[in-house]
LOMI-81131 format. One record per residue (C-alpha): residue in three letters; residue number from 1; y, z, x. Coordinates in nm, 4 decimals. Each point is the difference from the previous one (the first is absolute). Example, Ala and Ser with C-alpha at 12.3 -4.5 7.8 and 13.67 -1.06 7.14 Angstrom:
residues 2
   lonu   gudo          Y          Z          X
    ALA      1    -0.4500     0.7800     1.2300
    SER      2     0.3440    -0.0660     0.1370
This chain:
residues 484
   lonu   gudo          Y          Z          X
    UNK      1    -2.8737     3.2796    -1.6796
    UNK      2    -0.0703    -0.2911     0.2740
    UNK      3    -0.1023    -0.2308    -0.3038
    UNK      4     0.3404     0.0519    -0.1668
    UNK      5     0.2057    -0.0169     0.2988
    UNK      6    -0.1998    -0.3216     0.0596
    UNK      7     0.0641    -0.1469    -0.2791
    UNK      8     0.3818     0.1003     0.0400
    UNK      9     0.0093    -0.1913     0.3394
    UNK     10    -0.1558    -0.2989    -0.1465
    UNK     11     0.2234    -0.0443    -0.2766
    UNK     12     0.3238     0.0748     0.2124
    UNK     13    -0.1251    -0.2692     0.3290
    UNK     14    -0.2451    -0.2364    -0.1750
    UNK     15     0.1676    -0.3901    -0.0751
    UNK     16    -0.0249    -0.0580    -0.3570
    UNK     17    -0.2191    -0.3052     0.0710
    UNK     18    -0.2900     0.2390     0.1242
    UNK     19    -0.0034     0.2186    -0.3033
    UNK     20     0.3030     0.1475     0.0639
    UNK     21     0.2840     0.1416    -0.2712
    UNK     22     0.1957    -0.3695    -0.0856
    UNK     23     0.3315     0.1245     0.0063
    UNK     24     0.0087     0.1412     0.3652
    UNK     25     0.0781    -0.1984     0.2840
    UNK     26    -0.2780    -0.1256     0.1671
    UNK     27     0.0862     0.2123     0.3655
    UNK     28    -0.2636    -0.2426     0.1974
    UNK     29     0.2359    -0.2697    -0.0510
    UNK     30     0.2830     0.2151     0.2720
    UNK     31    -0.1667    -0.0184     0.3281
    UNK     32    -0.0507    -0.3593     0.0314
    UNK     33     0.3604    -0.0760    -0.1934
    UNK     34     0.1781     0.2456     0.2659
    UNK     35    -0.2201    -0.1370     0.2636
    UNK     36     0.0472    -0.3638    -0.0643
    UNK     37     0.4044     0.0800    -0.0362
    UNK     38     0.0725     0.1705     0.3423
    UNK     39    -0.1468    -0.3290     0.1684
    UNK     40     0.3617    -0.1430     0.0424
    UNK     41     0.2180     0.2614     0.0048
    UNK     42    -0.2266     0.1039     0.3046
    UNK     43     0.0007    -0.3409     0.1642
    UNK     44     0.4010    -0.0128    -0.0420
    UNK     45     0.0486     0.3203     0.1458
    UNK     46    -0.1896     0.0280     0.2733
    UNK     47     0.1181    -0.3254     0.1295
    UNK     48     0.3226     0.1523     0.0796
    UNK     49    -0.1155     0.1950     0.3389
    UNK     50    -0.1170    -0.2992     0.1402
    UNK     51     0.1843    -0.2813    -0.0314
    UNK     52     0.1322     0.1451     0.3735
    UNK     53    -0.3342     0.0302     0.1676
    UNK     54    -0.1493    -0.3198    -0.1652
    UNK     55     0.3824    -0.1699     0.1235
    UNK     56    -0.0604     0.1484     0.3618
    UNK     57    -0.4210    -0.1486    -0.0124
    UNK     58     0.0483    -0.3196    -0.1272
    UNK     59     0.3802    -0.0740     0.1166
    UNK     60     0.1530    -0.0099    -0.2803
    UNK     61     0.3666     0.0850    -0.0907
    UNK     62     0.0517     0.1920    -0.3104
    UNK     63     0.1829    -0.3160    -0.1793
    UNK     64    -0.4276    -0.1863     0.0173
    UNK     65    -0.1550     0.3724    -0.0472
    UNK     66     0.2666     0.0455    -0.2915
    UNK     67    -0.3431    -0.2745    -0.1685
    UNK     68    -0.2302     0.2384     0.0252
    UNK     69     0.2097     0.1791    -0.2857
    UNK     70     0.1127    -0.3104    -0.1784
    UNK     71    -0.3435    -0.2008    -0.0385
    UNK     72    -0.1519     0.3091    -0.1697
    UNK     73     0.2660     0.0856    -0.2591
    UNK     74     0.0214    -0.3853    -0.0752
    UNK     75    -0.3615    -0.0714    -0.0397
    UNK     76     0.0440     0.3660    -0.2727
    UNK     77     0.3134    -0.0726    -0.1742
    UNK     78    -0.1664    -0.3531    -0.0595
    UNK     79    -0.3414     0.1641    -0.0567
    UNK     80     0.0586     0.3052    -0.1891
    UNK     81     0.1334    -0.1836    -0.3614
    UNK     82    -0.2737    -0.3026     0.0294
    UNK     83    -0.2651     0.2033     0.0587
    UNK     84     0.1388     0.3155    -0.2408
    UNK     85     0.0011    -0.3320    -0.2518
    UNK     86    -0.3456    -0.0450     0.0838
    UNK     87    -0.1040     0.3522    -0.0552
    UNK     88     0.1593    -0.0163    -0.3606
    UNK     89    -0.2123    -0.2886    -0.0372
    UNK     90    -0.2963     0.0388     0.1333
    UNK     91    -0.0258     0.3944     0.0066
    UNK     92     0.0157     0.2004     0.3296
    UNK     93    -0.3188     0.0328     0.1663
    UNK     94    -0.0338    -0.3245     0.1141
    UNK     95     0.3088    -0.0772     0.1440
    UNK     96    -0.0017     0.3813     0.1634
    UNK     97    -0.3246    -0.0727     0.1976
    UNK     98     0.1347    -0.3391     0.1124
    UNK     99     0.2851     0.1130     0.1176
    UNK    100    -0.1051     0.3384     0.1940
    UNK    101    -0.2955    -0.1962     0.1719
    UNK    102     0.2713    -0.2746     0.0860
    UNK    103     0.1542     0.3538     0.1998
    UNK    104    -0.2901     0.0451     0.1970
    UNK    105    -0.0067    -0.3252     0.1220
    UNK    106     0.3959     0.0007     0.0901
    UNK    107    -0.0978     0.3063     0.2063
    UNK    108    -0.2634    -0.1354     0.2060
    UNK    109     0.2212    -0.3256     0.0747
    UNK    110     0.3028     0.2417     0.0951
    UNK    111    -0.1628     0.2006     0.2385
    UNK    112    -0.1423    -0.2730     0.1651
    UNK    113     0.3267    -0.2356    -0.0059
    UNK    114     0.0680    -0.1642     0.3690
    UNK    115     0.3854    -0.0919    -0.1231
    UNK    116     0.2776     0.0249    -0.2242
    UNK    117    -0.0793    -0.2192    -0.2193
    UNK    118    -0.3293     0.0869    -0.0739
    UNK    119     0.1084     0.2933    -0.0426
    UNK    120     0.2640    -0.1088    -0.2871
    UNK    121    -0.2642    -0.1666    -0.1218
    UNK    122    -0.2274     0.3306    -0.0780
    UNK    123     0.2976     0.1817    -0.1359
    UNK    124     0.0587    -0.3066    -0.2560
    UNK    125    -0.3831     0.0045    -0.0725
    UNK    126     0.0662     0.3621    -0.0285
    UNK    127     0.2639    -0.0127    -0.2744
    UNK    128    -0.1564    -0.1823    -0.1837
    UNK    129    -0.3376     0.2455     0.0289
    UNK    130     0.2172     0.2853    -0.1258
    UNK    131     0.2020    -0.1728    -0.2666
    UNK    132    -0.3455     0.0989    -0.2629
    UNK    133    -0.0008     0.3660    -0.0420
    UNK    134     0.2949     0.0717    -0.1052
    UNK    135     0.0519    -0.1908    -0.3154
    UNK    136    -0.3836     0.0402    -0.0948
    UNK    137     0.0686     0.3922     0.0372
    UNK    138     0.2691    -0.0752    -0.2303
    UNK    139    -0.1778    -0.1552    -0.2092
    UNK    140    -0.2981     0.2344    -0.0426
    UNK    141     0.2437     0.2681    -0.0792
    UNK    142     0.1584    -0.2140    -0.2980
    UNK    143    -0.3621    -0.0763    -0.1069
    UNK    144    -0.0851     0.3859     0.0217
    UNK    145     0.3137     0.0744    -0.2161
    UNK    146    -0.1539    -0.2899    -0.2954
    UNK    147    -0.3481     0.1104     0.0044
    UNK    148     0.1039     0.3571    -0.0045
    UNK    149     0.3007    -0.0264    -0.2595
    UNK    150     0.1799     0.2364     0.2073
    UNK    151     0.2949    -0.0479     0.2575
    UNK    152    -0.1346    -0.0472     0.3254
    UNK    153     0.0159     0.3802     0.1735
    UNK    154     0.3210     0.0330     0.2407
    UNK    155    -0.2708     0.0805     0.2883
    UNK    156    -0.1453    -0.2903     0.0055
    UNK    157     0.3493    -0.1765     0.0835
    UNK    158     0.0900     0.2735     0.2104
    UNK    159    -0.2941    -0.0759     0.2235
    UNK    160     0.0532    -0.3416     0.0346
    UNK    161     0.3734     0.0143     0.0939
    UNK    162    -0.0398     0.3432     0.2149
    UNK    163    -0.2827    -0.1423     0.1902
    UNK    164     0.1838    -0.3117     0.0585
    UNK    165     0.2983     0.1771     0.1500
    UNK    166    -0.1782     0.2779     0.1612
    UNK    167    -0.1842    -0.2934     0.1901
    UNK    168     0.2946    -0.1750     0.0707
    UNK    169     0.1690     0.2543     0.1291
    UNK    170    -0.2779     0.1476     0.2473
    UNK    171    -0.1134    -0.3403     0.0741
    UNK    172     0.3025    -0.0185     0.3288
    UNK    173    -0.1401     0.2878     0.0944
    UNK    174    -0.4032    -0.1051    -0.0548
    UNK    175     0.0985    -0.3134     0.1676
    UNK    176     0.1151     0.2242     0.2803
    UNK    177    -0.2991     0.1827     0.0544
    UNK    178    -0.2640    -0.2901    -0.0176
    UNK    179     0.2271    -0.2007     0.2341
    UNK    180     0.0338     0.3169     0.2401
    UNK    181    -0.4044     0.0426    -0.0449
    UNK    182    -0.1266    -0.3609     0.0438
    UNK    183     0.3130    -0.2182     0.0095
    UNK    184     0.1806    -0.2393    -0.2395
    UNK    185    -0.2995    -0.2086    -0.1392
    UNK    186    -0.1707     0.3396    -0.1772
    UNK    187     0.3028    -0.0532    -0.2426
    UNK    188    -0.1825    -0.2907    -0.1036
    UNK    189    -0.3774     0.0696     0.0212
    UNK    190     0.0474     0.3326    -0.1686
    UNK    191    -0.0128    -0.2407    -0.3089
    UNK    192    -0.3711    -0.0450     0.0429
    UNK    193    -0.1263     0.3403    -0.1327
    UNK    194     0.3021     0.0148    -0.2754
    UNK    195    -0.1441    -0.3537    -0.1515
    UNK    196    -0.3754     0.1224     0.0126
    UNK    197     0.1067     0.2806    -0.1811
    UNK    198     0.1637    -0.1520    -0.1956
    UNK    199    -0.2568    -0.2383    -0.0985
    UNK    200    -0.2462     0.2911    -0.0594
    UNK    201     0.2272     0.1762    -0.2669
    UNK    202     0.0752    -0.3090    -0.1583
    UNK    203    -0.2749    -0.1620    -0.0452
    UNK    204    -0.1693     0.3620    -0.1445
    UNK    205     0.2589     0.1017    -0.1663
    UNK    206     0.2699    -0.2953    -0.1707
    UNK    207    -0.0747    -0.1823    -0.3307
    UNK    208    -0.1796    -0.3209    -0.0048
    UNK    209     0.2646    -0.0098    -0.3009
    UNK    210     0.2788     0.1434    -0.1866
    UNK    211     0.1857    -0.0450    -0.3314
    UNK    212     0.3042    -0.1486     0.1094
    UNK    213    -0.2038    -0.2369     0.2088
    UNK    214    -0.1914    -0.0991    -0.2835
    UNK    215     0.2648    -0.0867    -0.1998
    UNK    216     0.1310    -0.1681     0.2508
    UNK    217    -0.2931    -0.2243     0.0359
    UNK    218     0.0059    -0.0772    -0.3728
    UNK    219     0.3316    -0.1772    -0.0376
    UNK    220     0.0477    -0.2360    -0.2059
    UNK    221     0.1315    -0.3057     0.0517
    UNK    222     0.2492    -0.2423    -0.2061
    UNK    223    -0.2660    -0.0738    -0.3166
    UNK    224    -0.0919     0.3773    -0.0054
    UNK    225    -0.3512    -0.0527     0.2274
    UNK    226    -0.1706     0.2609     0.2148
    UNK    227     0.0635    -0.1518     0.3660
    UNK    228    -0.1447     0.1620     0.2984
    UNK    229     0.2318     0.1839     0.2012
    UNK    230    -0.0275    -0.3033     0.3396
    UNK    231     0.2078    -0.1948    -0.2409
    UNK    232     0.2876     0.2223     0.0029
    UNK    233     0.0581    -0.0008     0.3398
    UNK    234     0.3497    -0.1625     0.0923
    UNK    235    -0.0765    -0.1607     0.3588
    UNK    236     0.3007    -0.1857     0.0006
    UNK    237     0.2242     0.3108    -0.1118
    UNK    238    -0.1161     0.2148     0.2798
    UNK    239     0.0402    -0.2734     0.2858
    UNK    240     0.3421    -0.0494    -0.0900
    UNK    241     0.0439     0.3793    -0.0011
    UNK    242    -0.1501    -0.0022     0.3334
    UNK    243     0.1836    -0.2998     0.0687
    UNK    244     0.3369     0.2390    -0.0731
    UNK    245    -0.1168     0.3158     0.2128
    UNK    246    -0.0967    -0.1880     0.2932
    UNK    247     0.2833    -0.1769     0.0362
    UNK    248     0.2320     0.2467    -0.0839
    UNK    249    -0.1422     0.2764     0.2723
    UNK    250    -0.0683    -0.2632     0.2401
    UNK    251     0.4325    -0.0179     0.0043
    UNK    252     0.0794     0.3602    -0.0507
    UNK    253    -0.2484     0.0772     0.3032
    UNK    254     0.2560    -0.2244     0.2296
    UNK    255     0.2918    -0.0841    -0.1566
    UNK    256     0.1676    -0.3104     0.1515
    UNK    257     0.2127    -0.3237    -0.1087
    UNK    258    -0.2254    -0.2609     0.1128
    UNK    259    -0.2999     0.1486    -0.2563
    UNK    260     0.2520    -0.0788    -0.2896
    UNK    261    -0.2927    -0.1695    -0.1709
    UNK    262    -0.2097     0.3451    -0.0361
    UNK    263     0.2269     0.1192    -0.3007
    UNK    264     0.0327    -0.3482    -0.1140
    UNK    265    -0.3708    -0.0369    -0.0273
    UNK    266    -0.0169     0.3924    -0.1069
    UNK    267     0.2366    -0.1643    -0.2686
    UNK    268    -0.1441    -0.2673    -0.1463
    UNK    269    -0.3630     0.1838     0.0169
    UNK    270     0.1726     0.2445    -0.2160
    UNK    271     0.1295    -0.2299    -0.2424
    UNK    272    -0.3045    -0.1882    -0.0686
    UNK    273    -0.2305     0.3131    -0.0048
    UNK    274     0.2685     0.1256    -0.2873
    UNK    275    -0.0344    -0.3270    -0.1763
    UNK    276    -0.3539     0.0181     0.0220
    UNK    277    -0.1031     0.3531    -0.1131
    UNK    278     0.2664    -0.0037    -0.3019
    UNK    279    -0.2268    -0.3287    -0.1005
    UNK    280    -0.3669     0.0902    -0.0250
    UNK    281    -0.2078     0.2072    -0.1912
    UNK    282    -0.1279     0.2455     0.2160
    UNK    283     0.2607    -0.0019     0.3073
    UNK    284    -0.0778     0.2116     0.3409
    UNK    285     0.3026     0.1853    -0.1123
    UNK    286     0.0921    -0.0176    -0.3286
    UNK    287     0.4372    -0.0107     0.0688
    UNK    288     0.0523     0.0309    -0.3839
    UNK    289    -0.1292     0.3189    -0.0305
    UNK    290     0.1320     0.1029     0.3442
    UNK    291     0.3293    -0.1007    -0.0402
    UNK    292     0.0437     0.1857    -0.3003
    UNK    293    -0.1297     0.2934     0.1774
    UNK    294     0.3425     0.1443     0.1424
    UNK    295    -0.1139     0.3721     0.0699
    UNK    296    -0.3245    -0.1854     0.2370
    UNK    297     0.2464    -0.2448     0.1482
    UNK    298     0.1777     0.3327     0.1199
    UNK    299    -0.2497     0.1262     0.1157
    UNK    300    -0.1450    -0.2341     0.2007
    UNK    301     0.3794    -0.0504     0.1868
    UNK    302     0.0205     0.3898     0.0443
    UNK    303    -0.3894    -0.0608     0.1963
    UNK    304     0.1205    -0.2326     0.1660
    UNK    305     0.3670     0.1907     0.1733
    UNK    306    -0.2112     0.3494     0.0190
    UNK    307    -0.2693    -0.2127     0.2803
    UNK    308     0.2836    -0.2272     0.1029
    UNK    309     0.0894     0.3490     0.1385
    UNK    310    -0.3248     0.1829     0.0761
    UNK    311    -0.1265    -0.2677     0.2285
    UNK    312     0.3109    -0.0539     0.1326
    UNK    313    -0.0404     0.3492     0.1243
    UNK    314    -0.3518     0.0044     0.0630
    UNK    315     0.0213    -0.2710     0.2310
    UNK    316     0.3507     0.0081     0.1490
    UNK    317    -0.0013     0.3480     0.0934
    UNK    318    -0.3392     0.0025     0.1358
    UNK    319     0.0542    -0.3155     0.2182
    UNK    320     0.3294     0.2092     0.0981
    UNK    321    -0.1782     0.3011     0.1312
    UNK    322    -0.2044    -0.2003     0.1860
    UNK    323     0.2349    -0.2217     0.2215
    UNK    324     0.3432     0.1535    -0.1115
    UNK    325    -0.1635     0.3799     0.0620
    UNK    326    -0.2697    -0.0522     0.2143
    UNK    327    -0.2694     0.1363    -0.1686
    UNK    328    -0.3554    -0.1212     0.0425
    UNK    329    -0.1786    -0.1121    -0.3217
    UNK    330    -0.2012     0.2991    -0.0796
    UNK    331     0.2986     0.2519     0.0492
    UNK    332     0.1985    -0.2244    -0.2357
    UNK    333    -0.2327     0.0315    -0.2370
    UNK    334    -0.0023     0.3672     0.0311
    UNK    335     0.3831     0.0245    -0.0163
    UNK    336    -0.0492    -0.1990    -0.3771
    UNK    337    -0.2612     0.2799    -0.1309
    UNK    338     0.2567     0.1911    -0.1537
    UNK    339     0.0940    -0.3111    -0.2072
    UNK    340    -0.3708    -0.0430    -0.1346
    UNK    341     0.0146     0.3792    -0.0862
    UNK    342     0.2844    -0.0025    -0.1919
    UNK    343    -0.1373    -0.3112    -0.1591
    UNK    344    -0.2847     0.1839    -0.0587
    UNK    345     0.0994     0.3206    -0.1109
    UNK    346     0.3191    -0.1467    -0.2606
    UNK    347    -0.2932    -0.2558    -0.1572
    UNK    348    -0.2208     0.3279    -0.0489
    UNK    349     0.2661     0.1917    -0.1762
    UNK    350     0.1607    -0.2591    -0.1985
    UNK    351    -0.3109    -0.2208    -0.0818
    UNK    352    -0.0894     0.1005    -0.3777
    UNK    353     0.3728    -0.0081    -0.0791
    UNK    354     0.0941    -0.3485    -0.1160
    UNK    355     0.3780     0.0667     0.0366
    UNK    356     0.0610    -0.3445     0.1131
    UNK    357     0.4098     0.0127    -0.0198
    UNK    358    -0.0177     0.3353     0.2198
    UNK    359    -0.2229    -0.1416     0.2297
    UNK    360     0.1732    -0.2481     0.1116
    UNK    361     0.3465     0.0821    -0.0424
    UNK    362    -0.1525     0.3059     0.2748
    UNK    363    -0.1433    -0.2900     0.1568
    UNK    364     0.3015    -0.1810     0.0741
    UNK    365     0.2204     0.2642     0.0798
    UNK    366    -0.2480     0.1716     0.2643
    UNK    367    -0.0306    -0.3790     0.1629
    UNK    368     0.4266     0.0168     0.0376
    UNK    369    -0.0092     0.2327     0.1619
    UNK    370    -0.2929    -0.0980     0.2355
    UNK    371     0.1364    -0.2949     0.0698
    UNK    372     0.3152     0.1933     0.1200
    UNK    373    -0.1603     0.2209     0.1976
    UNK    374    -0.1279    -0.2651     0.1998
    UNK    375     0.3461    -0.1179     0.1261
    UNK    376     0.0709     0.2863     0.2073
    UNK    377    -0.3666    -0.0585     0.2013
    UNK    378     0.0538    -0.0824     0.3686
    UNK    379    -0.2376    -0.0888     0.2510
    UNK    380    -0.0071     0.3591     0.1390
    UNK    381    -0.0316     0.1558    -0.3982
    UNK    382    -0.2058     0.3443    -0.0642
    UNK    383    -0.3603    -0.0396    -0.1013
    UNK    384     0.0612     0.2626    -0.2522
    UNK    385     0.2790    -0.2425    -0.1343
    UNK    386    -0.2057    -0.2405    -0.0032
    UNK    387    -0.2796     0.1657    -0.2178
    UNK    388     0.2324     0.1267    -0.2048
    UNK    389     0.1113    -0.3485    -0.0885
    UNK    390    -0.3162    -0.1443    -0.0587
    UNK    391    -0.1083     0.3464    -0.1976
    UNK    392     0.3380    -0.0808    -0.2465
    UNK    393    -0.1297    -0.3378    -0.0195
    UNK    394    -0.3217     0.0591    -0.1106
    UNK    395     0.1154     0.1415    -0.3307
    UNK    396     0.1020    -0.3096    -0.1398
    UNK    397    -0.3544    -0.1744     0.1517
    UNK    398    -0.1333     0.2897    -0.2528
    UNK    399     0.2503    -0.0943    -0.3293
    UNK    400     0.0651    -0.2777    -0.0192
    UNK    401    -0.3115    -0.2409    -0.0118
    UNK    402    -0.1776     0.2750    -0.2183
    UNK    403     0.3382    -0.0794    -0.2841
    UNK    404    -0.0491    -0.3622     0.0122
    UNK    405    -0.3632    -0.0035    -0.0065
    UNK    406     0.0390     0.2164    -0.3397
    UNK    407     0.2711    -0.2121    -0.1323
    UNK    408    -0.1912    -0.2914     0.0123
    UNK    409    -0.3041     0.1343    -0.1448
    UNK    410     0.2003     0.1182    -0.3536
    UNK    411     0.1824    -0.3632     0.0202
    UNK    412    -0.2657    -0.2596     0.0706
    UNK    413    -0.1544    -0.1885    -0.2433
    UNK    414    -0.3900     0.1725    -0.0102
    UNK    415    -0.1839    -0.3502     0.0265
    UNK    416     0.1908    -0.0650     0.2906
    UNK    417     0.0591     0.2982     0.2319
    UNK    418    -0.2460    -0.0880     0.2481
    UNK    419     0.2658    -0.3297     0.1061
    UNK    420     0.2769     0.2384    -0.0831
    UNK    421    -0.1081     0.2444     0.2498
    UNK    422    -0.0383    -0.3146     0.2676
    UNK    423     0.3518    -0.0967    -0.0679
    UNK    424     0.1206     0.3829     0.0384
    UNK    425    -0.2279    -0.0061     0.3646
    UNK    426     0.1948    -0.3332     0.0306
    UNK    427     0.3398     0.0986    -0.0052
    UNK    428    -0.1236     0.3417     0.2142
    UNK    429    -0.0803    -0.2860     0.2724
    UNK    430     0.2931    -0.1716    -0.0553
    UNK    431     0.1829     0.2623     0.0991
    UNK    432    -0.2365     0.0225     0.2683
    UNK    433     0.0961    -0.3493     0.0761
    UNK    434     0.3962     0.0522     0.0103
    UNK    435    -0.0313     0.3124     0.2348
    UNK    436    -0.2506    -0.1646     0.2390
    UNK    437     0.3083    -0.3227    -0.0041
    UNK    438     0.2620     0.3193     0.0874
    UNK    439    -0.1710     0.1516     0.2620
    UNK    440    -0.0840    -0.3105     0.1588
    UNK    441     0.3847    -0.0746    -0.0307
    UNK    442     0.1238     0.2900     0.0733
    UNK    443    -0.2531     0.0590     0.3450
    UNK    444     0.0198    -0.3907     0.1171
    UNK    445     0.0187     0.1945     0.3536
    UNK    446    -0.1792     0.2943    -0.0264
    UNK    447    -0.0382     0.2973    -0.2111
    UNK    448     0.3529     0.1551     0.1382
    UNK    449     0.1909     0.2564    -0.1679
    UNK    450     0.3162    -0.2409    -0.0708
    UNK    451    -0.2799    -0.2076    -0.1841
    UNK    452    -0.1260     0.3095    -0.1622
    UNK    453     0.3423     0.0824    -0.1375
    UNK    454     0.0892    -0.3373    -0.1516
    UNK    455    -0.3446    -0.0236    -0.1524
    UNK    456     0.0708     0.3751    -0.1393
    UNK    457     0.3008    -0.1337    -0.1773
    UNK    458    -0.1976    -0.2747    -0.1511
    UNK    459    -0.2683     0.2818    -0.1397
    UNK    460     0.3423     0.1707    -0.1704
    UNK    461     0.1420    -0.2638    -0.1593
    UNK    462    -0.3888    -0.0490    -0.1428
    UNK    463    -0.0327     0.3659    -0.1224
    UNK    464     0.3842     0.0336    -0.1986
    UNK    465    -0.0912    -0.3598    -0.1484
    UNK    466    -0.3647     0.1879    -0.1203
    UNK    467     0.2105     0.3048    -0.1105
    UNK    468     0.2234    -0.2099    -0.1849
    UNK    469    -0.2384    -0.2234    -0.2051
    UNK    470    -0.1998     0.3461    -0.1115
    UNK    471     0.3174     0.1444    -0.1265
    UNK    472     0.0863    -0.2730    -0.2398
    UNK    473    -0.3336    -0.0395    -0.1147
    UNK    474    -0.0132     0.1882    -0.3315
    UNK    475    -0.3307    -0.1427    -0.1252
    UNK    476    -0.1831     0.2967     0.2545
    UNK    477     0.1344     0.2442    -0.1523
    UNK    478    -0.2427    -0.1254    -0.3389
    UNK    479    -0.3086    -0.0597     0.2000
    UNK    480    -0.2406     0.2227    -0.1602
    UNK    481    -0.4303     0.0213     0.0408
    UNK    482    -0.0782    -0.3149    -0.2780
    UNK    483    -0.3656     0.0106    -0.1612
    UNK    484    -0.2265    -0.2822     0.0967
């Protein structure tokens, strides 16, 4: 009896590259992926509870603080497609050990930062740090769905997206705790433990190789030769993508007349990065095939207005109860639990259902009516009105990443979904990047509720624009699982 239920257990749990059935999922492979993935999403969220107290320590007004936000999510949307171009490349473990030990290192140097800008500076490092998981986990799940034959297993996506929004969603209220415990800089040396653990299940548990990468590293060039993968690295294409993001945030962060030359530059750093990839072999992003990807264009625009949103909220509204409502940090983060609940609890039940076109049509329509809930908050507002807000927008924290996350794995291109996810994290921080720019707009004197309103207007015009542009997209209606 023990024998055979032994031998059951093995053959369910065992990776198929320890003698394991070859057309299971090799499980092992989950903890460091989900692991490696909440690194950011953790990072951005807890951030949000102390921009205030970090303001108040190092006097700082929320328009420099407003950086702390900013340098991370430029230093990922730059990171996320180079390095998820890398990964494709040169297979994931690598890259994933680099950047979770680069983590580690960011934490030590926040919690130790004497100002502002060194403080920036960690974030930035940060980024960058937490820009590797994600499109290796991306990746390994592709390669698991080649060597297998089969589709990749809904669960495995599931995890990824749930535990990226259940950790967003609990990070305000994480952030609150560890500030109210030990103050703001345990938001930052938290990271220590997460990259050594990190680094453990990596380097036990990843691929020194996988099939895609392989491939990847065999691509021929012009005469039809083997050339090692170092070749096919576009430097030039991804410093004049770089070249494009920074100078495009760097304007939307502050918008003003006299830094005309910002979209200019953004501009012309377009142009010539266009010209560039549509002219060599093996391009950073390879435009042709993107551009003729409509349904993945879509999606990446519809990632892009569902954070433009999210973080608009995330970080408006909590700066809001904070100065506008007086609330100390760690009872605003207890005021936003209900949001990471419902986040929680709408990712659980609707996680193995693809149903992208529901999910986001949902999505949208729970966020409109968020957003106009929030104009009728005053400075003297309920606390049961205001969890009940942040619990109705935590169901579209729980849809609506989860939908484009499985839209983009069924319309990628397989040899390149590892820089395909990047670009999806890319446009998530873009967003990012437009709602940090609003709030820092909207609250140029403080957090106050006139500010709060005119930012919640903003977040509406964001969500009907996401509604529309899911409604008159007929190509989700035909996504269906593909076979690798």
């Amino acid at each position: 009896m023990i024998p055979t239920l032994r031998a059951r257990f093995q053959q369910r749990f065992t990776p198929a590259g320890d003698g394991g059935p070859p057309d299971r999922f090799d499980r092992r492979l989950i903890a460091p992926m989900v692991l490696g993935s909440v690194l950011n999403p953790v990072n951005s969220s807890m951030i949000a509870v102390a921009l205030v107290p970090i303001g108040s320590a190092l006097g700082a007004p929320p328009s420099q603080t407003a950086w702390l936000v900013s340098g991370l999510y430029l230093a990922t949307a730059v990171g996320q497609p180079v390095i998820g171009r890398l990964v494709d490349m040169f297979g994931p473990r690598r890259l994933y050990l680099i950047g979770t030990a680069m983590v580690g290192v960011a934490g030590l140097l926040g919690s130790v930062a004497p100002n502002l800008g060194a403080l920036v500076a960690a974030r930035v490092l940060l980024g960058f740090g937490t820009s590797a998981a994600y499109p290796a986990a991306m990746h390994l799940t592709r390669s698991e769905a080649e060597r297998t034959g089969r589709d990749s297993p809904a669960g495995v996506l599931t995890a990824l997206a749930v535990s990226a929004q259940t950790v967003s969603v609990i990070g305000p209220t994480l952030g609150g705790l560890l500030i109210g415990l030990g103050g703001w800089r345990t938001i930052f040396l938290v990271n220590v433990p997460l990259s050594l653990a990190c680094l453990v299940l990596g380097a036990l548990r990843l691929p020194k190789a996988t099939k895609i990468a392989k491939g990847a590293d065999r691509a021929a060039d012009a005469g039809g030769v083997p050339v090692p993968a170092a070749r096919g690295i576009d430097l030039p294409g991804m410093a004049l993508f770089a070249a494009l993001l920074v100078a495009l945030m760097v304007f939307l962060m502050k918008p003003r007349a006299e830094d005309w030359y910002l979209p200019v530059l953004a501009l012309l750093a377009g142009a010539a990065f266009a010209r560039r990839e549509l002219r060599v072999p093996e391009p950073f992003i390879d435009l042709r095939v993107l551009g003729g990807n409509g349904p993945l264009l879509a999606t990446f625009l519809r990632q892009f207005l569902s954070y433009t949103t999210a973080y608009a909220f995330l970080y408006g509204f909590t700066q809001w109860l904070e100065e506008g409502r007086g609330l100390h940090a760690a009872a605003a983060g207890l005021v936003l639990l209900p949001l990471s609940l419902t986040g929680l609890l709408v990712s659980a039940i609707t996680g193995r259902r693809e149903a992208v076109r529901g999910k986001l049509v949902v999505g949208s329509l729970v966020q409109i009516a968020g957003c106009a809930a929030m104009l009728t908050l005053q400075a003297g507002s309920a606390l049961w009105l205001l969890a009940a807000i942040g619990a109705l927008m935590g169901v579209p924290q729980g849809l609506n990443g989860l939908a484009n996350q499985n839209a983009l794995y069924r319309q990628a291109d397989p040899a390149r979904i590892g820089s395909a996810a990047g670009l999806l994290r890319t446009f998530m921080y873009l967003g990012a990047m437009a709602a940090s720019a609003a709030d820092a707009a909207f609250f140029q004197h403080g957090a106050d509720t006139g500010g709060l309103h005119h930012l919640s207007l903003f977040m509406l015009a964001g969500a009907v624009l996401l509604l529309a542009v899911t409604v008159i997209d007929r190509s989700l209606g035909t996504l269906t699982p593909r076979k690798a």
